[in-house]
N, C-alpha and C positions, 0 to 999 in steps of 0.2 A: 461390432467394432465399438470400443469405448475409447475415450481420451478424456482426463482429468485434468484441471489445470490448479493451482492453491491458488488462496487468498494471501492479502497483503498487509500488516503494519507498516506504518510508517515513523520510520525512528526517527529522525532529523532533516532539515531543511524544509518546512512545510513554510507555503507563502513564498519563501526566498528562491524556491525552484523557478517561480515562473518568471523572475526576474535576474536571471542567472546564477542562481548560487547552487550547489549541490544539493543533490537528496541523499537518504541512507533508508533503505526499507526492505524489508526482511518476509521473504515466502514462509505461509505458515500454512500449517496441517489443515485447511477445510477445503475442499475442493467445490468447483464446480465442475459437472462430467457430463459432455455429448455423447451421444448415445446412436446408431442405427431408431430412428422411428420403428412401432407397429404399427403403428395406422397414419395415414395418410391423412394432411390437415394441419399439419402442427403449429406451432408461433415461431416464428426463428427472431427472433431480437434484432432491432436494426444495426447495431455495432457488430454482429456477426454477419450478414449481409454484408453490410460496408467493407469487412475485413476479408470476403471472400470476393467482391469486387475488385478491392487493391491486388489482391494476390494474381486472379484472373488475369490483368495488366501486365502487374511484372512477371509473370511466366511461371509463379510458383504453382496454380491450379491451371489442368488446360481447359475446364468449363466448371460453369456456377453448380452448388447441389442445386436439385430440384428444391424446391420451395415444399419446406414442412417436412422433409424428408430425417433430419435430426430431432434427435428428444433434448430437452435443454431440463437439468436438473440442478439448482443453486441451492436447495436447501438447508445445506451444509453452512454455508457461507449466510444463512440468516439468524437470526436467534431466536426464531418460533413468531407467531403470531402478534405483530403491532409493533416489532420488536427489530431493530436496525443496529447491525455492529460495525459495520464501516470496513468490512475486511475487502471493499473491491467485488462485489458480485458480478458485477457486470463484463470490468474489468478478466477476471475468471472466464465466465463463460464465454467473453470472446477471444480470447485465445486458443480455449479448450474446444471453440466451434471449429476454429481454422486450423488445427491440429487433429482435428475427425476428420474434417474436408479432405486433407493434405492424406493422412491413413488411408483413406476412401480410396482414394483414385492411387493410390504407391504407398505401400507398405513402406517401413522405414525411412519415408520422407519428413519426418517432424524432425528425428538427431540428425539427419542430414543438412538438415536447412533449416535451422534454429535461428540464427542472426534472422535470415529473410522472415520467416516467419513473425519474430517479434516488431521486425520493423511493419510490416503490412497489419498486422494487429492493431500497432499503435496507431497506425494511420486512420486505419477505419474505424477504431474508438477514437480518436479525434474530431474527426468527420461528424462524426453523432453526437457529440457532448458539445463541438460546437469552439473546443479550446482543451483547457488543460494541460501538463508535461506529459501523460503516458505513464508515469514512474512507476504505475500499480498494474500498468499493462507487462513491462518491460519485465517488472519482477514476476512476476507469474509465469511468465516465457523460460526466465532464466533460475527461477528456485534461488535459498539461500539468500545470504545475508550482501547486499550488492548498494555500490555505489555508480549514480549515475550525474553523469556529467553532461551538461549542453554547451558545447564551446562554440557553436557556431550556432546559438540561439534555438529556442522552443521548433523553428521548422527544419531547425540542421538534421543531421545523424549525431543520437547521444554517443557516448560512450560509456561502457557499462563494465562493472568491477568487481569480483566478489572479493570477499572480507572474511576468515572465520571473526565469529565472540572469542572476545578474550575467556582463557580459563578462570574459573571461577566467577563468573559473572552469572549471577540470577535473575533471571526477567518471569514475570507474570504481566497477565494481561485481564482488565477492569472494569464491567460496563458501565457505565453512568445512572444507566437506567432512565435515560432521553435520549432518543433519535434526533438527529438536526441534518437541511439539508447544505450539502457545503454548499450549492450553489450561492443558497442565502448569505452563506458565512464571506464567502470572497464577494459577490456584491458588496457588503458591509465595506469591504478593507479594498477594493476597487474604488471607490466613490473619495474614501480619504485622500488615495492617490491623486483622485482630481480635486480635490477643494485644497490638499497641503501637501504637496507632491516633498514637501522638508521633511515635515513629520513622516511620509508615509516611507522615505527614503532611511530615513536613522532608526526602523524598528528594524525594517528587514536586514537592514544589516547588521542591526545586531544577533536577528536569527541565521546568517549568513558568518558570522565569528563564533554563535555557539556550535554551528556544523564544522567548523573547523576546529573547533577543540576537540570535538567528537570524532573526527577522523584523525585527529594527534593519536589519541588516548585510544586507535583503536589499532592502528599501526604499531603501538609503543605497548600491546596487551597491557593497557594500565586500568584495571577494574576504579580507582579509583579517583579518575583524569577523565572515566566516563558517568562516572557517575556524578563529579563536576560538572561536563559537560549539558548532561541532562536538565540539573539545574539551570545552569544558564540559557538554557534553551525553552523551558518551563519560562523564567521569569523575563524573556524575548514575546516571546507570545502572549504572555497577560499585556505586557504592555502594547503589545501591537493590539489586543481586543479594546484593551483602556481606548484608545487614542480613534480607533473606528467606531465604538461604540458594537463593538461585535462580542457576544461571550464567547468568544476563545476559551478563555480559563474561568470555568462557572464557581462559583463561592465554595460549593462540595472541593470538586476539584483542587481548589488552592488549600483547604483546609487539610485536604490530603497529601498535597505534596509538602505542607508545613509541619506533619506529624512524622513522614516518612525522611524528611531533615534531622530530625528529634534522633534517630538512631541509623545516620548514616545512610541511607537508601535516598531514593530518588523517583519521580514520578513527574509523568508532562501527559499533555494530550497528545493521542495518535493521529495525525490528518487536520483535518480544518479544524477541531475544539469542538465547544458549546455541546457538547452532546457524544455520543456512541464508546467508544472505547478508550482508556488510557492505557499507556503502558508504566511499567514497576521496574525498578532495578534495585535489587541489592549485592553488598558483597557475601553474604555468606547468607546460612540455611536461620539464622538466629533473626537475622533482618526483616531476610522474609517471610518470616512466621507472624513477626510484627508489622510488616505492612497487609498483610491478611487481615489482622485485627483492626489494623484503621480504618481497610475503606470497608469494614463491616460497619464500623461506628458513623464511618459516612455516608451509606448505602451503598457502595458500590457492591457489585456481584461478579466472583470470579470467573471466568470465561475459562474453559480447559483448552488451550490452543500450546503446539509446540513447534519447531520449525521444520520447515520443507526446503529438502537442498537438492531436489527432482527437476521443480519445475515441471513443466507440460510435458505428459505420460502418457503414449498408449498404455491401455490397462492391459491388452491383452499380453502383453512382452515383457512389462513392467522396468523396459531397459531408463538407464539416466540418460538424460537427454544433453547435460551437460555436466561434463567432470569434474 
């Protein structure tokens, strides 16, 4: 028994989620995949644990696996040796653990009980990180391009949306070539909160108006209302780093999205900033030839990722989990 779960970008709302504002982030091609153990022993990750605890509770599992009994394989979702791209690994494999759990004990219980599923997920990666929205949890549950919402706050029930991309919309995706860890990055822009809760109030909503124009423009398939968007959501976030003292938007980075301005395309960071991946938009095949060439001039390295509109798979079926 396998179950695979993708990894995540994050397109919009970063920061602004944990203080109500929307996310937008998007299931992409690197799995993480649980696996049946051969040998007895293994590591099972605490957010998987935790996620099999929740489920145990609400009635989704009727007993824990044995301990070590899963193989846990992320590799996919790393970028080799030293080397961190921020796609949600953990996030991944704990979904992908409680989606083998659920296989384990009842075949076709993952499309059967998908909602439950991602809710118990998020739970017990919440439980272990200690905080955060879930966003990278929920998308991995649910594949594709998803809007999620908390109307009744970080410990409500979200609600969750998918979106197609509009036609014609080019995205790539950029590594920095620094890892950072977001815990650091939100410490950073937590602390502002407490010393100027003004300033720390007027960035995020400004990242909170550029995820609104990005869900205009994506409603209105307007390639080019998202690719404003993006902008404004780029220059949201430098200023929210300005003001914490956090690199959000690193010197590379802005030099990149000032070149990819130059001929119409668009560029932000993916997730907390300072480090691991950005993401690229252009309108057409011309753009992004040219934004190729910048972030070569700026070091960046192209990352081959495309989207996943599965969500969490048993592998042996390969059925979608969600339509």
């Amino acid at each position: 028994m396998k179950v695979r779960a993708p990894g995540k970008l994050m397109l919009a709302g970063e920061y602004a989620v944990l203080h109500g504002g929307d996310a937008w982030c998007l299931a992409v091609d690197r799995y993480a995949v649980v696996s049946d153990a051969t040998e007895p022993g293994g590591f099972t990750p605490p957010e998987a644990s935790a996620s099999w605890r929740r489920a145990v509770a609400a009635g989704l599992l009727g007993e824990l696996p044995p301990e070590g009994s899963a193989r846990f394989d992320l590799t996919q979702l790393s970028g080799g040796v030293g080397r961190k791209l921020g796609l949600g690994s953990s996030a991944a494999g704990c979904v992908a653990a409680l989606g083998w759990a659920m296989e384990r004990e009842q075949p076709g219980s993952v499309a059967r009980h998908l909602e439950a599923l991602a809710r118990c997920a998020r739970e017990g990666h919440r439980e272990v990180q200690g905080g955060g929205s879930g966003v990278d949890v929920l998308t991995s549950a649910c594949g594709g391009l998803v809007r999620v919402r908390f109307e009744r706050g970080l410990e409500g029930a979200p609600s969750i949306a998918r979106h197609p991309m509009p036609e014609g919309l080019r995205w790539r995706v950029f590594w920095s070539g620094t890892s950072v860890r977001t815990s650091e990055m939100l410490a950073r822009v937590e602390a502002l909160r407490s010393a100027d809760p003004g300033a720390h109030s007027a960035r995020i909503e400004a990242i909170k108006a550029g995820t609104e124009d990005f869900e205009r423009a994506l409603s209105a398939q307007d390639v080019a209302g998202v690719l404003a968007a993006v902008r404004r959501l780029g220059a949201a976030m430098a200023a929210l780093g300005e003001a914490s003292g956090a690199p959000i938007v690193t010197p590379p980075m802005a030099r990149f999205a000032a070149r990819a301005e130059q001929f119409g395309a668009a560029v932000k960071p993916s997730g907390a900033g300072g480090g691991d991946v950005v993401v690229a938009f252009a309108q057409d095949d011309g753009a992004m030839a040219a934004l190729r060439e910048a972030a070569a001039v700026e070091g960046f390295e192209e990352v081959d990722l495309g989207a996943d509109g599965a969500g969490v798979t048993p592998m042996n079926t390969r059925e979608r989990c969600l339509a």
